[in-house]
C-alpha positions as a Markdown table, in Angstrom:
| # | Residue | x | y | z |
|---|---|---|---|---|
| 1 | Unk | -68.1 | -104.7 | -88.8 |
| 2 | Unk | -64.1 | -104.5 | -89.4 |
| 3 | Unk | -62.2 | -105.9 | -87.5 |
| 4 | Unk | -59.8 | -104.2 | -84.9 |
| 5 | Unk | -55.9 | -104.3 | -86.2 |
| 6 | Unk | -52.8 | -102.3 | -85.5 |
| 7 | Unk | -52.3 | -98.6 | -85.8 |
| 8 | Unk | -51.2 | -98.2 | -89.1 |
| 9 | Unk | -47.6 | -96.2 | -88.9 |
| 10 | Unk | -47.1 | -92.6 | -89.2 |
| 11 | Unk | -44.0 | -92.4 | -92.5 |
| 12 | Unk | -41.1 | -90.5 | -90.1 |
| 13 | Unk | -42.4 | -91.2 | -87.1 |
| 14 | Unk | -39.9 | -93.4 | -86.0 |
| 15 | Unk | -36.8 | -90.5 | -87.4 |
| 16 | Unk | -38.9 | -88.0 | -85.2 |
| 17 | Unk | -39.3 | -90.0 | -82.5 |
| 18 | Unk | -34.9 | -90.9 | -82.5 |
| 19 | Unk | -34.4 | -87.0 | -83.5 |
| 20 | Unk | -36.1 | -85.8 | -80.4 |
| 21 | Unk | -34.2 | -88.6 | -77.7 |
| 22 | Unk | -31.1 | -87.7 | -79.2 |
| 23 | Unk | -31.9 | -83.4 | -78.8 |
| 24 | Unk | -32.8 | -84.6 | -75.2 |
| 25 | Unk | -29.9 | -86.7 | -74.6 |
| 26 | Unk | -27.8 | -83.7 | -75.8 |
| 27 | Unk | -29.8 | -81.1 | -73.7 |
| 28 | Unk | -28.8 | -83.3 | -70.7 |
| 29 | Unk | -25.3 | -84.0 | -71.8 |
| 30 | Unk | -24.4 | -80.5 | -72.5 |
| 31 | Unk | -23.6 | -78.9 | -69.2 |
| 32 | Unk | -21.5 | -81.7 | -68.4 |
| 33 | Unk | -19.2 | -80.7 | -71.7 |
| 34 | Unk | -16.3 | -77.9 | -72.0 |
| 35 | Unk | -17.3 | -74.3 | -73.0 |
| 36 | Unk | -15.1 | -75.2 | -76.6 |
| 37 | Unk | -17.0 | -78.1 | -77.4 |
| 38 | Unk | -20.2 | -76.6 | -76.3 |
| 39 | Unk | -19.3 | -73.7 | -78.8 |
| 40 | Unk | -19.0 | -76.3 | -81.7 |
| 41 | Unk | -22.2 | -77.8 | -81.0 |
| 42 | Unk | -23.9 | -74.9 | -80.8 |
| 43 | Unk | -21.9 | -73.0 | -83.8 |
| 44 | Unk | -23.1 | -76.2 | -85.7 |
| 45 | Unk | -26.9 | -76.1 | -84.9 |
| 46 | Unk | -27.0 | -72.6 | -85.8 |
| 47 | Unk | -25.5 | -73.4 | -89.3 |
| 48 | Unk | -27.8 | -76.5 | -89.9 |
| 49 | Unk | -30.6 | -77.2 | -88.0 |
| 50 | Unk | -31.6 | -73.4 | -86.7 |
| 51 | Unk | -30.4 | -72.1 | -89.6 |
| 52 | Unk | -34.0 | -71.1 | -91.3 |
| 53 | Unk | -35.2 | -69.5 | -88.1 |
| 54 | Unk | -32.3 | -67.2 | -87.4 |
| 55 | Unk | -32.4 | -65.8 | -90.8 |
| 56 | Unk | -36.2 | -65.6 | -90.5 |
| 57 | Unk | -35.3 | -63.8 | -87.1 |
| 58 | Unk | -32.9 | -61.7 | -88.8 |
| 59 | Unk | -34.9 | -60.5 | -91.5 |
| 60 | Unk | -38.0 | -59.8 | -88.8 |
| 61 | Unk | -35.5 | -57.2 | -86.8 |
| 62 | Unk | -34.7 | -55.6 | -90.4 |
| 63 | Unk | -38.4 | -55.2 | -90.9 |
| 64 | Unk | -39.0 | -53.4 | -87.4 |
| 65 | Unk | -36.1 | -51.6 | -87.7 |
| 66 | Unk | -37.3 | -50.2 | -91.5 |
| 67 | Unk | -41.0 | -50.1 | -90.1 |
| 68 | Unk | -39.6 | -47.5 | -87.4 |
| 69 | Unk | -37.0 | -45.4 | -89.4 |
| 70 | Unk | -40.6 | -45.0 | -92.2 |
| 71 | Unk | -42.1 | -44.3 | -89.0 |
| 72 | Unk | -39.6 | -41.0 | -87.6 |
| 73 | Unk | -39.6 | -39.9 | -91.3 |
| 74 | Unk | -43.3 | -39.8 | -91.5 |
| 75 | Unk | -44.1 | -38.0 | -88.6 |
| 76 | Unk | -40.6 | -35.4 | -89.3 |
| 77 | Unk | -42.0 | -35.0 | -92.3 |
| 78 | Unk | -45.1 | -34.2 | -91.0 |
| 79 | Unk | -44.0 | -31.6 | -88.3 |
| 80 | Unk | -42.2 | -30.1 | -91.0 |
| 81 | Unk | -45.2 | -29.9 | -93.6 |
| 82 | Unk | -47.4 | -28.1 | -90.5 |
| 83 | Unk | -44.2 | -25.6 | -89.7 |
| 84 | Unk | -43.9 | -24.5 | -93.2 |
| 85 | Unk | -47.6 | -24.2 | -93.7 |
| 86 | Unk | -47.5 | -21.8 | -90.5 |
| 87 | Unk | -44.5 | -19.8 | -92.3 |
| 88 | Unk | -46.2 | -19.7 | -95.1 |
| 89 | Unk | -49.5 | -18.2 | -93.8 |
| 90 | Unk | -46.8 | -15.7 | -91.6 |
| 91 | Unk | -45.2 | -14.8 | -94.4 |
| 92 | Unk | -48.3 | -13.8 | -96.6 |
| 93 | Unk | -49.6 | -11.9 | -93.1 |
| 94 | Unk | -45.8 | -10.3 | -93.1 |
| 95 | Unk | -46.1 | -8.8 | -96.6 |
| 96 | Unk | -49.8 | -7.3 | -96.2 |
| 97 | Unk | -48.9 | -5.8 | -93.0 |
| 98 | Unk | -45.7 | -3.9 | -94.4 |
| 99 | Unk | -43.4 | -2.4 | -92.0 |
| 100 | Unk | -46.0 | -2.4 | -89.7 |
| 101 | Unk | -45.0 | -5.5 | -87.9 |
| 102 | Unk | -41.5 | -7.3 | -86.9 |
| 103 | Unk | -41.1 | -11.0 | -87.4 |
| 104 | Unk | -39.8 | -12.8 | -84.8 |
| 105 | Unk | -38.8 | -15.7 | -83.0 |
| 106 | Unk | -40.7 | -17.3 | -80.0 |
| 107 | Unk | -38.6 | -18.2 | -76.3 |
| 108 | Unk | -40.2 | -20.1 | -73.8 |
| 109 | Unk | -38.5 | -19.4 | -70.7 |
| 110 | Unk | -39.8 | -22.7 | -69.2 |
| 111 | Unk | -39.2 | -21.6 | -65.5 |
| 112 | Unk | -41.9 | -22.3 | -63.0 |
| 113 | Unk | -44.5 | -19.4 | -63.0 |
| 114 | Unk | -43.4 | -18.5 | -66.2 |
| 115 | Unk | -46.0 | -20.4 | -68.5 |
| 116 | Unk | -48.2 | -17.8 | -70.3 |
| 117 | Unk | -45.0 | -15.2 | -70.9 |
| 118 | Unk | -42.4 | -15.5 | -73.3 |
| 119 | Unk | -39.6 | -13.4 | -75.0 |
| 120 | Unk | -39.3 | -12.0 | -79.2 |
| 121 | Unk | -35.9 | -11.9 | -80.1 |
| 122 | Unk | -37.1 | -7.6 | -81.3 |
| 123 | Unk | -36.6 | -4.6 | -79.1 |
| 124 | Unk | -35.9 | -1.0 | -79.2 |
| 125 | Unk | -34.1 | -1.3 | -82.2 |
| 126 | Unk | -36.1 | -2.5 | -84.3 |
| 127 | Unk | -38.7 | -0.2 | -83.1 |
| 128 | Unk | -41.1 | -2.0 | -80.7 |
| 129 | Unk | -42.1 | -0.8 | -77.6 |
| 130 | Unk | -43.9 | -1.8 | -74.9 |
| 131 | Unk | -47.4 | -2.1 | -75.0 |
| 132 | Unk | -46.8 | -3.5 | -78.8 |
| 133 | Unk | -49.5 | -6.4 | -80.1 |
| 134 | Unk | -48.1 | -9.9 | -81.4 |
| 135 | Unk | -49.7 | -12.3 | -83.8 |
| 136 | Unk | -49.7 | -14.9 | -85.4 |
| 137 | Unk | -51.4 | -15.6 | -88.9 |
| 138 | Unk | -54.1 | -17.0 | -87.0 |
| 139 | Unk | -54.5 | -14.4 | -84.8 |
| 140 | Unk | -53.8 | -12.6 | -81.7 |
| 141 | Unk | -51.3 | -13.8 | -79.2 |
| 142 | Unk | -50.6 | -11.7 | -77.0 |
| 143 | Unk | -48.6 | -8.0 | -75.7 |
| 144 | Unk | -45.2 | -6.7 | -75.4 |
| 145 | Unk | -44.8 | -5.9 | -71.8 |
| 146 | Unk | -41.3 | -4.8 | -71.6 |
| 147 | Unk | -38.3 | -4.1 | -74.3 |
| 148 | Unk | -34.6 | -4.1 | -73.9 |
| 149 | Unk | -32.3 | -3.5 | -77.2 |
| 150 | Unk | -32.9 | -6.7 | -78.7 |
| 151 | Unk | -35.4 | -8.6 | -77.1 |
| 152 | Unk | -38.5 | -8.0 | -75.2 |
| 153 | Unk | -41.3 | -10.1 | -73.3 |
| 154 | Unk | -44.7 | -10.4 | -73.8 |
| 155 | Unk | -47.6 | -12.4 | -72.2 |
| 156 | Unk | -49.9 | -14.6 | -73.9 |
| 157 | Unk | -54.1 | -14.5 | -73.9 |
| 158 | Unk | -53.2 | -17.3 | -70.9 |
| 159 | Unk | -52.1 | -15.0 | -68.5 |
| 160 | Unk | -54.2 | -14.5 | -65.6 |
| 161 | Unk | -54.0 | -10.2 | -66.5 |
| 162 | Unk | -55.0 | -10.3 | -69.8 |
| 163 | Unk | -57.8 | -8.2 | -71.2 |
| 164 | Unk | -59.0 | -7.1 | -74.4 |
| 165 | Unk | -61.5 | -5.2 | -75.4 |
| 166 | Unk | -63.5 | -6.9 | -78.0 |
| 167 | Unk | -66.4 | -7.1 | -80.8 |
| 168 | Unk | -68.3 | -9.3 | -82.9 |
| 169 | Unk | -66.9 | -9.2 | -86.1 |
| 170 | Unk | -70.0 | -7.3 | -87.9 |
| 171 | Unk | -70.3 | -5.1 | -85.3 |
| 172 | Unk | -73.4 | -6.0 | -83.4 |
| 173 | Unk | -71.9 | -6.0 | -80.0 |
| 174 | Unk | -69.0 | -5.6 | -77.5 |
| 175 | Unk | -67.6 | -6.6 | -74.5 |
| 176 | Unk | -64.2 | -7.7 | -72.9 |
| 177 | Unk | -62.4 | -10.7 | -73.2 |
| 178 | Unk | -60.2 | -12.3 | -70.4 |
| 179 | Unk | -58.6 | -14.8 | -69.3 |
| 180 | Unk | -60.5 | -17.8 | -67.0 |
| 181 | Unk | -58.3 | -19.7 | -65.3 |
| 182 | Unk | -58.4 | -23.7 | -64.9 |
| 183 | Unk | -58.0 | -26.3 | -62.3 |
| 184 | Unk | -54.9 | -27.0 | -64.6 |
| 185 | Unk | -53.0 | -25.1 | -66.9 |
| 186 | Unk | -54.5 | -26.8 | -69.7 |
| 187 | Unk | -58.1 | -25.6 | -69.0 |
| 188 | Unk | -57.3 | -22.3 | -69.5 |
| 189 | Unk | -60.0 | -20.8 | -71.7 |
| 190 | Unk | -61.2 | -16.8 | -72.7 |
| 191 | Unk | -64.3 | -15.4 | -71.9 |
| 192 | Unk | -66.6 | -12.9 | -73.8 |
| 193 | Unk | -67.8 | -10.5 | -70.8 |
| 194 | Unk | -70.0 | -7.9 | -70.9 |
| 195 | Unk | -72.3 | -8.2 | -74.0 |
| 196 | Unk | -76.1 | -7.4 | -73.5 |
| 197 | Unk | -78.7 | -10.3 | -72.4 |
| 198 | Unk | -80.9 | -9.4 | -75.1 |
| 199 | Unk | -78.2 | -9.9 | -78.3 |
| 200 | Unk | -77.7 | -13.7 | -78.5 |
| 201 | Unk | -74.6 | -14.4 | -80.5 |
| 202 | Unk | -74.9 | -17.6 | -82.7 |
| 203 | Unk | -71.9 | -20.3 | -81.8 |
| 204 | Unk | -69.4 | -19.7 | -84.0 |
| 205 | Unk | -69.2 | -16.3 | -84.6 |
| 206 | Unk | -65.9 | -14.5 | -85.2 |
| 207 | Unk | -65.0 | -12.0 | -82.3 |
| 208 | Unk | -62.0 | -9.8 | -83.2 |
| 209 | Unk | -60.1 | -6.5 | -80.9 |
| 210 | Unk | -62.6 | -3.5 | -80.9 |
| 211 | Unk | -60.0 | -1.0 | -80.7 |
| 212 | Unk | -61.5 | 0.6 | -77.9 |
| 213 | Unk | -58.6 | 1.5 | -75.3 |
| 214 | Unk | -56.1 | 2.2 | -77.6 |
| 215 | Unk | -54.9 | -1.4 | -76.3 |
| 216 | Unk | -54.9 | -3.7 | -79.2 |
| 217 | Unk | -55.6 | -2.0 | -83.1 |
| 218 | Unk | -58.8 | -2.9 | -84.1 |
| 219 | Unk | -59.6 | -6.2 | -86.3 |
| 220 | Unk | -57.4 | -8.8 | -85.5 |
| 221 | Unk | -59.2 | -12.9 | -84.8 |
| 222 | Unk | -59.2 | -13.7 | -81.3 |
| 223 | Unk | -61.5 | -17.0 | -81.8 |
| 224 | Unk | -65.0 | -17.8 | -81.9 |
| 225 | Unk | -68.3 | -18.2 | -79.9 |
| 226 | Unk | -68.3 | -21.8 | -78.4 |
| 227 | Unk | -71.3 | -21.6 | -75.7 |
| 228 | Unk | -72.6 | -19.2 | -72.9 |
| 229 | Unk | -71.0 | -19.7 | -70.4 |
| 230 | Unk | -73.3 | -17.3 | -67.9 |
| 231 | Unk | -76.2 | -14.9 | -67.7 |
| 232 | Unk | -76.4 | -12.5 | -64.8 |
| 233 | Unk | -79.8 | -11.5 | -64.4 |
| 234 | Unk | -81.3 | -10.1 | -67.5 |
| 235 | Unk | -78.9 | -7.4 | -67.7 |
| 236 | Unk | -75.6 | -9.7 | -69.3 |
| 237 | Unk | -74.6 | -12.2 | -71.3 |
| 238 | Unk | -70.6 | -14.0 | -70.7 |
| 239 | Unk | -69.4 | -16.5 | -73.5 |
| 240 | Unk | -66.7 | -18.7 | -74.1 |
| 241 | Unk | -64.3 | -18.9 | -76.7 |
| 242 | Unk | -62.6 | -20.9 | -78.9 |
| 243 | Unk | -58.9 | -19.6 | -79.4 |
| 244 | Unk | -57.9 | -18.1 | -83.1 |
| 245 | Unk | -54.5 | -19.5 | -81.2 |
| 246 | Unk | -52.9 | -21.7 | -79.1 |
| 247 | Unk | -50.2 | -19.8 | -77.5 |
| 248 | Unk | -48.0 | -23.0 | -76.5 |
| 249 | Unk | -48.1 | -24.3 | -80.3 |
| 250 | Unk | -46.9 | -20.5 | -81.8 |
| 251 | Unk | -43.0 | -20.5 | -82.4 |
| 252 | Unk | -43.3 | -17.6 | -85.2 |
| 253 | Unk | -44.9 | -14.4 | -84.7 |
| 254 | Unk | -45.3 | -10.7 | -86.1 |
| 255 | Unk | -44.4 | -8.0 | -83.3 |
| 256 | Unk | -45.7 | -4.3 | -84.0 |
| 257 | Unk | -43.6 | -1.6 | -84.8 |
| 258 | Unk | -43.8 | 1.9 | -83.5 |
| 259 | Unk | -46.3 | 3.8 | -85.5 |
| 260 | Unk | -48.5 | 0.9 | -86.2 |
| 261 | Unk | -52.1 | 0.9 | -87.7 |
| 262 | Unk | -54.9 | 1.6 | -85.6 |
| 263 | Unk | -57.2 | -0.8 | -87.7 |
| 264 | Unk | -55.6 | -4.0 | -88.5 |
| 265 | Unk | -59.0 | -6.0 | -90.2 |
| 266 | Unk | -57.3 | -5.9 | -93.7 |
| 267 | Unk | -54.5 | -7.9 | -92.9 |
| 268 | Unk | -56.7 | -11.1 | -92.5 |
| 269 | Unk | -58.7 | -10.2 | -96.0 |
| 270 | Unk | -57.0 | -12.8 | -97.6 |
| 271 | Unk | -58.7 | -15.5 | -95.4 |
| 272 | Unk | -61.9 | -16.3 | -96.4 |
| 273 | Unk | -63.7 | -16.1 | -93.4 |
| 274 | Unk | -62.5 | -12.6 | -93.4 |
| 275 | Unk | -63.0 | -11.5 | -96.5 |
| 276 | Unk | -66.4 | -9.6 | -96.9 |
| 277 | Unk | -65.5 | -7.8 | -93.5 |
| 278 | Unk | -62.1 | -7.1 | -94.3 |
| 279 | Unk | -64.0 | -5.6 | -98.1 |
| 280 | Unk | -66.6 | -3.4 | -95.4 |
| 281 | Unk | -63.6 | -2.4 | -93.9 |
| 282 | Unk | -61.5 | -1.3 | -96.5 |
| 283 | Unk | -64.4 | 1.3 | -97.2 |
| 284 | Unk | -63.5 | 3.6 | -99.8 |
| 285 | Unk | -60.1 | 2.3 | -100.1 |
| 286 | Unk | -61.2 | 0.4 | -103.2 |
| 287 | Unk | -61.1 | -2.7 | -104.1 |
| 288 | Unk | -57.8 | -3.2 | -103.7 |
| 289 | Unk | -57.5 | -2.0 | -100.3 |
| 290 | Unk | -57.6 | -5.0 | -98.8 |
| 291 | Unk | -54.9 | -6.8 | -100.3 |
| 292 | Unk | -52.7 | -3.7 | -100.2 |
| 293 | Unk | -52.7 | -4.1 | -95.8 |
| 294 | Unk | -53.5 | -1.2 | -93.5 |
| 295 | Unk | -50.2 | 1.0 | -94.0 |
| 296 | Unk | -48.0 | 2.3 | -91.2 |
């Protein structure tokens, strides 16, 4: 068994142990110094001793401040990428609908009460009127409800008086879409009313304007079956939708023009979830009708 000796010594452990009594000794002595020599010291630790971490420090700050200025470019870049996207798809919707439609501008007033209108910067003179439809290239947003010279205001699906008459896009069945208003603004969602008990609709299917009522022109996406949302007796069916459009994300929009189309299904052709009824549609327009637009 080995015998018991001394604690062998640590190499430096002496110079650490004399380095830390004299950084106490100075901790203690300092307040009891002037502010100039107190400046010295201090100047002179921060070129020799505290040297590495300050540019460690430094370099850390550059880092974050890099890290954030990728991080605003990233998501501008990204708002941009989904804005031009949207004025692409408006643009290609523009030129199939002809002088059919206006492009215009989207104001939110922002004033209390005010949430589901909002003003086109197109009036009388450039031949809208009230009663005119706006949309998007996703869709329908909404109806001019008054015009002055240069600007007019419309509500959006959100408003608590909006109705459209509506059909399955094949067809099958009709019925009225409306507004349902939420606890909160946010919950805001649009009902299919009035389509028979016996015709269930599959979730997902495309609902578009009928053009019954002389309302809305006939064919343009209001959004999609999401779920029943009540039966009344055996008699009728109500469903909920799934927006072609979120009114508070829409900043561009197309605003009909006096003398617009009656039947506006062409103008989505180019979609691909439109194309075969946009074709049906076109009827003995040919081929090419479809891509043409429905003419003014």
């Amino acid at each position: 068994m080995p015998a018991y000796g001394p604690e062998r010594e640590i190499p430096g452990g002496r110079r650490q142990v004399t380095l830390a009594v004299a950084v106490m000794a100075l901790a203690l002595a300092t307040p009891y110094m002037s502010e100039a020599f107190q400046q010295r010291i201090a100047f002179s630790l921060q070129g020799t001793v505290l040297r590495p971490f300050i540019a460690t420090q430094q370099r850390l700050e550059s880092l974050r401040a890099e890290l954030d200025s990728l991080t605003a470019v990233v998501s501008t870049q990204s708002a941009l990428v989904d804005e031009n996207r949207t004025l692409r798809e408006l643009v290609g919707l523009a030129e199939r609908a002809g002088p059919c439609f206006r492009p215009a501008t989207v104001l939110r007033p922002g004033t209390p009460g005010s949430e589901s209108m909002f003003l086109v910067d197109v009036g009388y003179d450039e031949g809208v009127r009230p009663g005119a439809t706006v949309v998007s290239a996703r869709g329908l947003v909404g109806v001019v409800q008054a015009v002055r010279s240069r600007i007019a205001v419309a509500m959006d699906w959100a408003n608590p008086d909006f109705r459209a008459s509506a059909m399955l896009a094949d067809g099958s069945a009709f019925g009225i879409v409306e507004n349902a208003r939420g606890a909160f603004r946010e919950q805001d969602r649009l009902v299919l009313n009035g389509t028979a008990y016996h015709e269930t609709v599959p979730e997902g299917t495309q609902v578009v304007t009928s053009g019954l009522g002389d309302v809305f022109p006939r064919g343009i996406p209001i959004g999609r079956i999401e779920s029943t949302a009540e039966e009344q007796g055996t008699w009728l069916r109500s469903y909920w939708l799934r927006p072609a459009v979120e009114p508070g994300s829409v900043t561009h929009v197309l605003v009909e023009a006096e003398g617009g189309a009656t039947d506006l299904s062409a103008l989505w052709a180019a979609d691909s979830l439109w194309a075969t009824d946009s074709a049906a549609a076109a009827g003995a327009g040919g081929p090419d009708a479809a891509a043409r637009g429905p003419g003014c």
